[in-house]
C-alpha positions in Angstrom: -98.6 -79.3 3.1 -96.4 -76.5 1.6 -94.3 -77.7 -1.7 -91.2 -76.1 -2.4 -92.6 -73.9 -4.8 -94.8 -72.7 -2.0 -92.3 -72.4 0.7 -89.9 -70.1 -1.0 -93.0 -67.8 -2.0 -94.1 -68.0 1.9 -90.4 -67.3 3.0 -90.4 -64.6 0.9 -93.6 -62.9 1.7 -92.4 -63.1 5.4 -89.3 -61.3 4.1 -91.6 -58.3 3.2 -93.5 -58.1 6.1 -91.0 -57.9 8.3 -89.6 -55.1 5.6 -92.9 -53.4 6.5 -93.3 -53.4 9.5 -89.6 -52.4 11.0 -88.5 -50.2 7.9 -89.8 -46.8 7.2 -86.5 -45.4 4.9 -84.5 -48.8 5.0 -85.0 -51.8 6.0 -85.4 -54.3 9.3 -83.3 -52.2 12.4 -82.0 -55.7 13.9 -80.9 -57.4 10.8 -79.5 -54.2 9.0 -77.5 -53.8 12.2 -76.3 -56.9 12.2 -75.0 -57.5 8.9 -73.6 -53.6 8.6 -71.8 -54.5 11.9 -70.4 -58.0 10.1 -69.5 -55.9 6.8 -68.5 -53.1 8.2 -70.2 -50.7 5.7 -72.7 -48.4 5.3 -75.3 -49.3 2.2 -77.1 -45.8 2.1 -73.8 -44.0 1.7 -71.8 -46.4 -1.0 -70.6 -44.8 -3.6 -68.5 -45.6 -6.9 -65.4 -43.3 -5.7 -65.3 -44.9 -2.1 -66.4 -48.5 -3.7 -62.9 -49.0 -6.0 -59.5 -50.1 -4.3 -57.1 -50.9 -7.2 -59.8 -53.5 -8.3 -63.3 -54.5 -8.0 -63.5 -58.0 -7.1 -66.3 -58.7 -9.5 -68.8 -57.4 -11.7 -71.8 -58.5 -13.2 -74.6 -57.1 -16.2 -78.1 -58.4 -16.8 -82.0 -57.1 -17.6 -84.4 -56.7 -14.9 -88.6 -56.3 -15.4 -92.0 -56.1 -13.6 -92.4 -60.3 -14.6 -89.9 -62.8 -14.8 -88.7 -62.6 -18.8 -86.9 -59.2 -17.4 -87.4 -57.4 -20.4 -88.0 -53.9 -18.7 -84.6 -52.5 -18.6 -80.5 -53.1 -18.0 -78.4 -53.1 -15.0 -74.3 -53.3 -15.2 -72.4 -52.8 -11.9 -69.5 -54.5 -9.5 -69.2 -56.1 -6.1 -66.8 -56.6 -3.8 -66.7 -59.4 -1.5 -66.0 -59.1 2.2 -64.9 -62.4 4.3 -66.6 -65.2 1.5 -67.2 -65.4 -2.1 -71.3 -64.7 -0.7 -71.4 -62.0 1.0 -70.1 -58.5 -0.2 -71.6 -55.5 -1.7 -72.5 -54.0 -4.9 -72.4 -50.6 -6.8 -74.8 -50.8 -10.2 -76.7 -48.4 -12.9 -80.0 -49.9 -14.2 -81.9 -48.0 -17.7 -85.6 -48.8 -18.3 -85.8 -49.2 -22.0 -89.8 -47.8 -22.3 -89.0 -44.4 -20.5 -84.8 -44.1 -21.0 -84.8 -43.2 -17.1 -81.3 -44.0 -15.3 -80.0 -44.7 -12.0 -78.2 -46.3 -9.4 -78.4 -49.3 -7.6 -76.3 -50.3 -4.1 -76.9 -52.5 -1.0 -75.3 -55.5 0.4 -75.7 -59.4 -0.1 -75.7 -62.3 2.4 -75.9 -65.6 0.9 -79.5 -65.7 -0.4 -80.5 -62.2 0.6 -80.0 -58.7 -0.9 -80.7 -55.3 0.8 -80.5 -52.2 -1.2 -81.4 -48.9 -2.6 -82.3 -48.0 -6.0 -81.9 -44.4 -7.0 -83.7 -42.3 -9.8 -81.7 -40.2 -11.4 -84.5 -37.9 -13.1 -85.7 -36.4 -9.4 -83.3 -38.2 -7.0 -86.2 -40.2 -5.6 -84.6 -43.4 -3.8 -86.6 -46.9 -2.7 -85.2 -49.2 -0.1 -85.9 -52.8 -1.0 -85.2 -56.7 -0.3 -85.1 -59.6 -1.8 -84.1 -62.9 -2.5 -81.2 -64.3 -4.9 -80.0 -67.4 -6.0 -76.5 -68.0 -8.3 -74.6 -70.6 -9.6 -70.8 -69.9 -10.5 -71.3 -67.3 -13.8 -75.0 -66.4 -13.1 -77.6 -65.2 -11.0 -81.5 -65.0 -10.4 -83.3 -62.0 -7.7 -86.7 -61.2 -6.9 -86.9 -57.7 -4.8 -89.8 -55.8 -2.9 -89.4 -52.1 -1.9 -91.9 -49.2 -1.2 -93.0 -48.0 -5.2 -91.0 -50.9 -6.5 -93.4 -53.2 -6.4 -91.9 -57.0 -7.4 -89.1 -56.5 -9.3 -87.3 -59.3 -11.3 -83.6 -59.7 -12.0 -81.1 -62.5 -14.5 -77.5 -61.8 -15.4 -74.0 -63.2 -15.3 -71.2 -62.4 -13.1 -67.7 -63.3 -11.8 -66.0 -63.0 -9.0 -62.5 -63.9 -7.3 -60.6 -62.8 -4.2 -58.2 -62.6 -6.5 -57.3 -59.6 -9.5 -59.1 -59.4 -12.4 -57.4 -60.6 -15.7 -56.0 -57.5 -18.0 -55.3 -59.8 -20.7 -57.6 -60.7 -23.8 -56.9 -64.4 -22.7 -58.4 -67.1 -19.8 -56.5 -69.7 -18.1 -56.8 -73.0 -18.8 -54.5 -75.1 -16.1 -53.5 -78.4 -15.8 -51.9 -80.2 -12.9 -49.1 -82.9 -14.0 -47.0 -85.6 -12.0 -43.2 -85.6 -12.7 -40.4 -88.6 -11.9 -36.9 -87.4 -12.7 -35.5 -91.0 -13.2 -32.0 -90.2 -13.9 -31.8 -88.4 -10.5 -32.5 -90.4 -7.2 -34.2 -88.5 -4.7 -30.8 -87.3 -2.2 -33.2 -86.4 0.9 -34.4 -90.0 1.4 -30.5 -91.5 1.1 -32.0 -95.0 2.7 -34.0 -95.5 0.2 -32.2 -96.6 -2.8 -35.3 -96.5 -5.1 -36.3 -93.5 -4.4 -36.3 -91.0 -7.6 -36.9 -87.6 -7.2 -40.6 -86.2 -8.1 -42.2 -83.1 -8.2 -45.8 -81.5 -9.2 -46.1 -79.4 -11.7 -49.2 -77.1 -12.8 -49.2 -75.7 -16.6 -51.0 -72.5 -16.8 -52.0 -71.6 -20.5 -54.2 -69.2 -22.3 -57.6 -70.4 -23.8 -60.4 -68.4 -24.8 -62.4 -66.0 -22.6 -65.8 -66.8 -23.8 -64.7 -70.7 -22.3 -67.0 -71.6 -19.1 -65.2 -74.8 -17.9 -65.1 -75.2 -14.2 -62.9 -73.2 -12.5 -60.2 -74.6 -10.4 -60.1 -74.9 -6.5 -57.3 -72.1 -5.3 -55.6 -75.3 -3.8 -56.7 -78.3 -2.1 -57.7 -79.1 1.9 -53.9 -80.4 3.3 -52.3 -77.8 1.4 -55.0 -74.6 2.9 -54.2 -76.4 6.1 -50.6 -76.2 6.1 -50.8 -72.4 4.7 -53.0 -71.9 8.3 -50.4 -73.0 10.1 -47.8 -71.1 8.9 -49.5 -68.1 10.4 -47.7 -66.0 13.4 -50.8 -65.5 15.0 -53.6 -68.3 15.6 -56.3 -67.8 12.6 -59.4 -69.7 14.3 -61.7 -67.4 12.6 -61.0 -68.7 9.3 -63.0 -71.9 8.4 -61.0 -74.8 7.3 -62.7 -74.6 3.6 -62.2 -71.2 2.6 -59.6 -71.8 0.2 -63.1 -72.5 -1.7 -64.0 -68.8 -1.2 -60.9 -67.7 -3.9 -62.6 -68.3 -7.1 -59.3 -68.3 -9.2 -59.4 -67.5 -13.2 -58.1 -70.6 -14.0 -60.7 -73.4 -15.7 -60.2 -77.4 -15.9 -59.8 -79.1 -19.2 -59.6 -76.3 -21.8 -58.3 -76.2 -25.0 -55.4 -73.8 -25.8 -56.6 -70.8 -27.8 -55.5 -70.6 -31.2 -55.0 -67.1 -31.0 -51.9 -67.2 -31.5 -49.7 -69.8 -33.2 -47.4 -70.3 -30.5 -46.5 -68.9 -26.9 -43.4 -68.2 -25.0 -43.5 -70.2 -21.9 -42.1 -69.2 -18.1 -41.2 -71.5 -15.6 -41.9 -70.4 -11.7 -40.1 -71.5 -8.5 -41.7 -71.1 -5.1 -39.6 -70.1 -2.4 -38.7 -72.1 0.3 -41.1 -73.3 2.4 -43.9 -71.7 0.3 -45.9 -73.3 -2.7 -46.4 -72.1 -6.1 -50.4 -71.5 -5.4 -49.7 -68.5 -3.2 -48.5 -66.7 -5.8 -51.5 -67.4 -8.2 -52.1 -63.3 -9.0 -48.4 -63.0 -10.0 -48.9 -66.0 -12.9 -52.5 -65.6 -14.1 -51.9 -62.6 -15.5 -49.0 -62.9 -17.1 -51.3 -66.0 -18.7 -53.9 -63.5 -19.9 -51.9 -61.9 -22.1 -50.3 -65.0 -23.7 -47.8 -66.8 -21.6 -47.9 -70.4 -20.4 -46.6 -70.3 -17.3 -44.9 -73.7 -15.5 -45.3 -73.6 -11.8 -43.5 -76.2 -9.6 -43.5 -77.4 -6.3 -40.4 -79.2 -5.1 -40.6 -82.0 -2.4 -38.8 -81.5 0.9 -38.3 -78.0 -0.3 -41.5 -76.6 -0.9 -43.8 -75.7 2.0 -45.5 -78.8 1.3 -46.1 -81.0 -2.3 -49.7 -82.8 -2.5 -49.2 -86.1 -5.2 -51.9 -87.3 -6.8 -52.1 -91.0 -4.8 -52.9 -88.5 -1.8 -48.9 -88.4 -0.4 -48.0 -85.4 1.4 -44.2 -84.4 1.3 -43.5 -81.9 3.8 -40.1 -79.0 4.1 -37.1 -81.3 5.3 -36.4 -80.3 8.7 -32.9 -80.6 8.4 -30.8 -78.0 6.9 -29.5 -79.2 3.3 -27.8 -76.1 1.8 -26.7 -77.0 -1.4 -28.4 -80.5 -1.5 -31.8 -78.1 -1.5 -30.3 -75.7 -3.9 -29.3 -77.8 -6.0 -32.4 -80.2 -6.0 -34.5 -77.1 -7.1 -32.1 -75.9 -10.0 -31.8 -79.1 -11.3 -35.8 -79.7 -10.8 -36.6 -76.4 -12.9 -34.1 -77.6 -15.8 -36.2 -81.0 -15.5 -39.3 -79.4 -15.8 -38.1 -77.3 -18.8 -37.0 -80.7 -20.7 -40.4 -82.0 -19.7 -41.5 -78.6 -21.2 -40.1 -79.2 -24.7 -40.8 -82.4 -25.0 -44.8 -81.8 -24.3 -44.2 -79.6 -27.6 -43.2 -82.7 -29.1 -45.2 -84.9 -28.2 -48.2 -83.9 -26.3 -51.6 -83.5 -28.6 -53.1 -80.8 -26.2 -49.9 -78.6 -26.8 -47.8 -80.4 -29.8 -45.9 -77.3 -31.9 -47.3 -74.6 -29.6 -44.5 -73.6 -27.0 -42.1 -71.2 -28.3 -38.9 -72.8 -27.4 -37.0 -70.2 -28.2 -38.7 -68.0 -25.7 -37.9 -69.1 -22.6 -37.8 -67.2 -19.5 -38.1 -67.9 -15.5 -38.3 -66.4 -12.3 -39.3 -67.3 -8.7 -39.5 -65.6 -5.5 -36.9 -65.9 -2.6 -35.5 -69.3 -2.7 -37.0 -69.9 -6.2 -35.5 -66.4 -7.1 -31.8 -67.5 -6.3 -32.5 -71.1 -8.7 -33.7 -68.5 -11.2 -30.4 -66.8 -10.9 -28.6 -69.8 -11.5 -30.8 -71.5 -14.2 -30.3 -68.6 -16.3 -26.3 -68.6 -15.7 -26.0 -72.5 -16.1 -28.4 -73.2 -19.0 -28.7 -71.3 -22.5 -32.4 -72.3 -22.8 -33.4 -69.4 -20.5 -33.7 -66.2 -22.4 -33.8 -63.7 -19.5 -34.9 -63.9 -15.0 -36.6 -62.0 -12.7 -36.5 -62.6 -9.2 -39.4 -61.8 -6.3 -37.3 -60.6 -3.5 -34.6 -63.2 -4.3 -31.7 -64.3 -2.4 -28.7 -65.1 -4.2 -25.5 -67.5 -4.3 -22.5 -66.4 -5.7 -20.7 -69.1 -5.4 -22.9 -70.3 -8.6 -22.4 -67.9 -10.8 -19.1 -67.1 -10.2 -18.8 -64.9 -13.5 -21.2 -62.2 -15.1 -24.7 -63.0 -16.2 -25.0 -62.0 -19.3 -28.7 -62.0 -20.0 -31.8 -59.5 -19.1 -32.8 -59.7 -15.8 -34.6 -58.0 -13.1 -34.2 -57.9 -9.3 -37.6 -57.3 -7.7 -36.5 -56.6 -3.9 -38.8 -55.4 -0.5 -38.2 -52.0 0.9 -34.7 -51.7 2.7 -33.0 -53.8 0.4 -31.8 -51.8 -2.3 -28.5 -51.8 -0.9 -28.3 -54.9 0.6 -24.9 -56.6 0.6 -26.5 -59.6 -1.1 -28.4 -57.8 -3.5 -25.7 -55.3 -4.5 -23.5 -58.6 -5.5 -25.8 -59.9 -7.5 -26.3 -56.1 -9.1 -22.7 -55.6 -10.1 -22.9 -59.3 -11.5 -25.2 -58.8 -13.9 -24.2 -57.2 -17.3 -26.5 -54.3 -19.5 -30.3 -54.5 -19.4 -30.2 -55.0 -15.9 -33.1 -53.6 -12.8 -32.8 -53.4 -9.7 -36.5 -52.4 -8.3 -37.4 -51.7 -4.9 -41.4 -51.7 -3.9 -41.5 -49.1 -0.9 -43.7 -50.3 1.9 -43.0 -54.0 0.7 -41.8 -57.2 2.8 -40.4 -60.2 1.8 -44.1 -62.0 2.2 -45.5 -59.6 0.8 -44.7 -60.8 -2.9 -47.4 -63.7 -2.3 -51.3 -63.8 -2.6 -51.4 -63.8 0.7 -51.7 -60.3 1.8 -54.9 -59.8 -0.4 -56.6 -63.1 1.3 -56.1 -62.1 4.6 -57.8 -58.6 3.8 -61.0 -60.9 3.3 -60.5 -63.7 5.8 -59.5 -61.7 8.8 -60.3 -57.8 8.1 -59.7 -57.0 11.7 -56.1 -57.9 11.8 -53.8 -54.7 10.5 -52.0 -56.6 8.0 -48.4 -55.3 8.9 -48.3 -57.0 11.7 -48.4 -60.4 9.8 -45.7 -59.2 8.0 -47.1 -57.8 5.0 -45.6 -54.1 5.4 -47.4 -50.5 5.2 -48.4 -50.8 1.5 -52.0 -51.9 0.7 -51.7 -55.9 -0.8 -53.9 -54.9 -3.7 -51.5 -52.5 -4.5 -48.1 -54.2 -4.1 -50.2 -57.2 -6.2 -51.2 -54.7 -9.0 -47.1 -52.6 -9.0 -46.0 -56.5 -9.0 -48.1 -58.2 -12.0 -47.3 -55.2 -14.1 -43.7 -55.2 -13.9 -43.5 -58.6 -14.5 -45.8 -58.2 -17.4 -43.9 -55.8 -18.9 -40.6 -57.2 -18.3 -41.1 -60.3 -20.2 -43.1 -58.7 -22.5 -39.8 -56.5 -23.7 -37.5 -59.7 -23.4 -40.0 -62.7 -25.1 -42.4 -60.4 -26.9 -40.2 -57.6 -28.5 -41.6 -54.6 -26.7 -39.3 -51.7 -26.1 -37.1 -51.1 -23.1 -38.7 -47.5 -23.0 -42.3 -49.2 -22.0 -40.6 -50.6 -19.1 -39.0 -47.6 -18.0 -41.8 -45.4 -18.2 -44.1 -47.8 -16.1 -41.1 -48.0 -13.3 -40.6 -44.2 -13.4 -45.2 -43.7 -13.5 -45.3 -45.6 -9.6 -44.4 -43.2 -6.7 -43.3 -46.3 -4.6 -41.3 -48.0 -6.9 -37.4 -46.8 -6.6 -35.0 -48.5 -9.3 -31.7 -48.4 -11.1 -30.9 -49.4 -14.6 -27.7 -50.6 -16.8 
């Protein structure tokens, strides 16, 4: 009887002779076909020019050698992943140490297996080969066969996300927390006369990159399923468990970095009917280059809020108007007192939020709270809004404090966005992303580009402009923005990366 030793040494010899017998300059006709036909790419012809698209989603350095202590040689490269966080392909260089030769690697991978080509560059030669990988979350194991190769060994690190890579000198560290306002009983369930008003709350912080703690899950099942369903068109293609496939930044049960003595902190309102994990790109890097970031998900308000004894509190079906308005100002001014007293009391972050450096902004409905957190209460330094819609009524005089209007294309002079514009005094923007929609200011665009490739992503409402892009024009204004406002950095940085984006049209007071 075969032990498992055995077995994967038999599996793997089958491997090669089917590589031998149906390849001659790649590799098995039927399979190759196959998987090309799933990916949707050509391995032989990948190239470092046609592999980038605003950002690699991963990368990934190690040795390789003729036996397993890989001590022949170097290879450094990127992947990109196509509908899971397993399959994808990859674009390397490899150096042998002995001879200072150089060259290329490329090919795909499919769970376990890779197919490839390894190039030469001293005279071009190139060798076809497969092989078999295993991986855990950070690193990775191959063994290949090809025509002159021989067995070659592989062992390196990597990472991976769906989402962008950080530009920051920071990780994340995050941690979930459960909130009851008691002062404030909870106006949607008006029967209930015990009934306070709660919310969720997840603190996003910067730790040290060299920190490996488990990375957190993109969001749980109920909530993936309720993101599902809010599709315009049925999405039965995409399993029920691929919110595992994300692979955000952020890691459980790190300790702040002492980088930096203290941080300015942002708090983040969802808009409505939405939740603050769709939006994950826009706050991670912000994190990365020393922000905590306070993201919140209101109950009856939010698309749907997940507590920790397993309740699920879905968007009231009844129109509330300024009951929900108000509810999600008065929830973000909660979570800010909630904010300073962690700095108070809290021995994970005691002394290390800069109180005095306060900001906020949101996206639609959490946009318009924004607007009106920063008019009502003094705490908030300066607001930028995601495509926000805005009540007047609230701030019935001028908002004197830096803030920016981030709008979709068409919008610019939009009634309710021009009132908002002449209401707001000097350092004001007004920024409009051409090719943007209102939805479009979510992670979702960049998902579905993974989970169903087939489906033109305009027509789920995601406009003409590629999601990695809008994601990448986004994160950096933001970035800046609060970087000029809670970090000191000029106003001129600003305007020069407004004025450096061809779809980016803005005014300025």
């Amino acid at each position: 009887m075969l032990n498992r030793k055995n077995l994967k040494i038999t599996i793997f010899t089958s491997l090669v002779v089917f590589f031998l017998v149906f390849s001659n300059v790649f590799v098995s006709a039927s399979f190759v076909k196959n998987l090309k036909e799933k990916e949707k790419t050509d391995i032989s012809n990948i190239s470092l020019n046609e592999f980038e698209d605003e950002w690699y989603d991963g990368n990934f350095e190690g040795s390789w050698g003729k036996t397993n202590d890989c001590s022949d040689g170097e290879i450094v490269g990127y992947l990109n992943l196509r509908r899971s966080s397993s399959v994808g392909y990859f674009f390397g260089e490899w150096n042998e140490y002995e001879t200072n030769i150089t060259g290329s690697m490329n090919g795909i991978f499919r769970n376990n297996i890779l197919l490839g080509r390894i190039t030469n560059r001293i005279d071009g030669i190139s060798t076809s080969y497969i092989g078999l990988i295993t991986s855990d979350e950070t690193s990775f194991k191959a063994l290949i066969f090809g025509l002159g190769l021989s067995f070659v060994h592989l062992f390196g690190n990597y990472e991976s996300s769906f989402l962008p890579p950080l530009t920051g000198e920071f990780g994340i560290g995050v941690k979930s927390k459960y909130l009851i306002d008691e002062t404030r009983l909870e106006e949607f369930t008006p029967d209930d006369p015990d009934d306070y008003r709660e919310m969720m709350i997840q603190i996003w912080y910067p730790i040290d990159k060299n920190i490996t703690n488990p990375r957190i899950d993109y969001m749980d099942g109920p909530t993936f399923a309720w993101l599902k369903a809010r599709s315009p068109v049925p999405l039965f293609t995409i399993p029920d468990n691929a919110y595992t496939y994300v692979d955000p930044h952020g890691r459980m049960d790190a300790a702040l970095s002492n980088a930096q003595d203290m941080y300015p902190v942002i708090i983040f309102s969802p808009g409505y009917d939405g939740v603050y994990q769709i939006y994950t790109s826009l706050i991670e890097d912000l994190v990365s280059h020393g922000f905590v970031v306070v993201s919140i998900n209101h109950p009856y308000v939010s698309g749907i809020t997940v507590f920790p004894d397993g309740r699920k509190i879905y968007v009231s079906d009844i129109p509330t108007g300024d009951m929900s308005l108000r509810s999600v100002v008065e929830d973000a001014k909660f979570v800010l007192d909630n904010v300073i007293e962690m700095n108070n009391t809290d021995p994970d972050f005691e002394g290390r939020f800069d109180d005095s450096k306060i900001g906020m902004y949101g996206h639609s409905y959490g946009g318009a709270s924004t607007s009106i957190c920063c008019y009502e209460d003094e705490r908030f330094v300066c607001g930028l809004t995601l495509d926000g819609v805005f009540y007047l009524d609230y701030i019935p005089e001028i908002l004197e404090k830096p803030f920016l209007l981030m709008i979709a294309e068409n919008r610019f002079n939009d009634d309710n966005v021009q009132d908002m514009w002449n209401n707001l005094n000097e350092d004001a923007y007004k920024v409009e992303i051409k090719g943007s929609t209102h939805f479009a200011y979510t992670d979702v665009g960049v998902l579905l580009k993974h989970l169903v490739p087939l489906i033109p992503i305009n027509l789920l409402g995601f406009g003409s402009i590629a999601p990695k892009r809008h994601v990448n024009i986004t994160r950096m204004i933001e970035l800046i923005f609060f970087e000029v406002y809670l970090k000191s950095r000029s106003v001129e940085d600003l305007l020069a990366s407004l004025v450096s984006y061809d779809e980016v049209e803005f005014e300025f007071k």
